[in-house]
N, C-alpha and C positions, 0 to 999 in steps of 0.2 A: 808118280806112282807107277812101279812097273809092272807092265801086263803078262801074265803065262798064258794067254791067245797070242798067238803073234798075229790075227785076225783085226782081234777089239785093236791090240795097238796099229796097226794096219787104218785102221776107218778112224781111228780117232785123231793120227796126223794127217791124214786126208783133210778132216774137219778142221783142224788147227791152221793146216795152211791155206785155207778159203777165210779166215779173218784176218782182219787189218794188220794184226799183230802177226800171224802168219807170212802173211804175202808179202810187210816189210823186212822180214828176215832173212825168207827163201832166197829176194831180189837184191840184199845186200850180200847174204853168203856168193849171190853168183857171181855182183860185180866185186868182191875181193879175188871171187877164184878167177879171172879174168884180168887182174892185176891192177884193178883201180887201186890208187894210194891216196885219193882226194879224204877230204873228212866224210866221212859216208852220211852220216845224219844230214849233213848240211847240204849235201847232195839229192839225199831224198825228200826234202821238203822242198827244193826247186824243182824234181821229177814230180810231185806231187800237185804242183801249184802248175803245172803247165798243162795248159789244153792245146797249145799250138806249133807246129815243126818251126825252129827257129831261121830255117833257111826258106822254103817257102809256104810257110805258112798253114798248111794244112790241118785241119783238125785231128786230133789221135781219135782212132774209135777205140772200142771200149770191150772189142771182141777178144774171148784168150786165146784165137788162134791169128797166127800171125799172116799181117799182108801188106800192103805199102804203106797204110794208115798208120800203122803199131806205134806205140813211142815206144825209141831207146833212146838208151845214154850213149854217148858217143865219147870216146875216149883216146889218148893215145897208147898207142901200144907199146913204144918203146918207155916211154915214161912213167905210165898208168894213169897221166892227170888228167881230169874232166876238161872237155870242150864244151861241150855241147847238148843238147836234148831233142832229137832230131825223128822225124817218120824214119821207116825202114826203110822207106825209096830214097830220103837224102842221105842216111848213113853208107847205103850199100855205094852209092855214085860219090859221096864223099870220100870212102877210102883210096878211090883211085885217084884221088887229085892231092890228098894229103901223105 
């Protein structure tokens, strides 16, 4: 339904993207724009299912501002294929070795 507030539609994708269904969309459009090529569903139910950096181990926290804890997906660049799911402190130190 289209809004003539550009306000009401303003705060009601705000709310859209704070549910599950939101946050899964946001976080696929970004890793397309990014140039993952992997199958993305299948991607995000592994992002999903992991509580722990696959390099050492650290628990992801749960905060939406980012810090060493963060999970991401880890990917190649020149390729776009999944690696990995990694804290932000192994992805950042991963790129310099990969």
């Amino acid at each position: 339904m289209p809004y003539k507030d550009k306000e009401k539609q303003l705060e009601a994708m705000k709310k859209w993207c704070r549910t599950d269904a939101g946050q899964k969309s946001v976080i696929k459009a970004n890793w397309k724009r990014i140039g993952l090529k992997s199958n993305l569903d299948e991607i995000w139910e592994i992002y999903q299912e992991e509580k722990n950096c696959w390099i050492c181990g650290v628990e992801f926290t749960k905060n939406k501002k980012r810090n060493k804890q963060t999970k991401v997906m880890d990917h190649d660049h020149k390729t776009g294929e999944f690696r990995m799911i990694l804290c932000n402190s192994c992805n950042v130190s991963e790129r310099n070795v990969l």
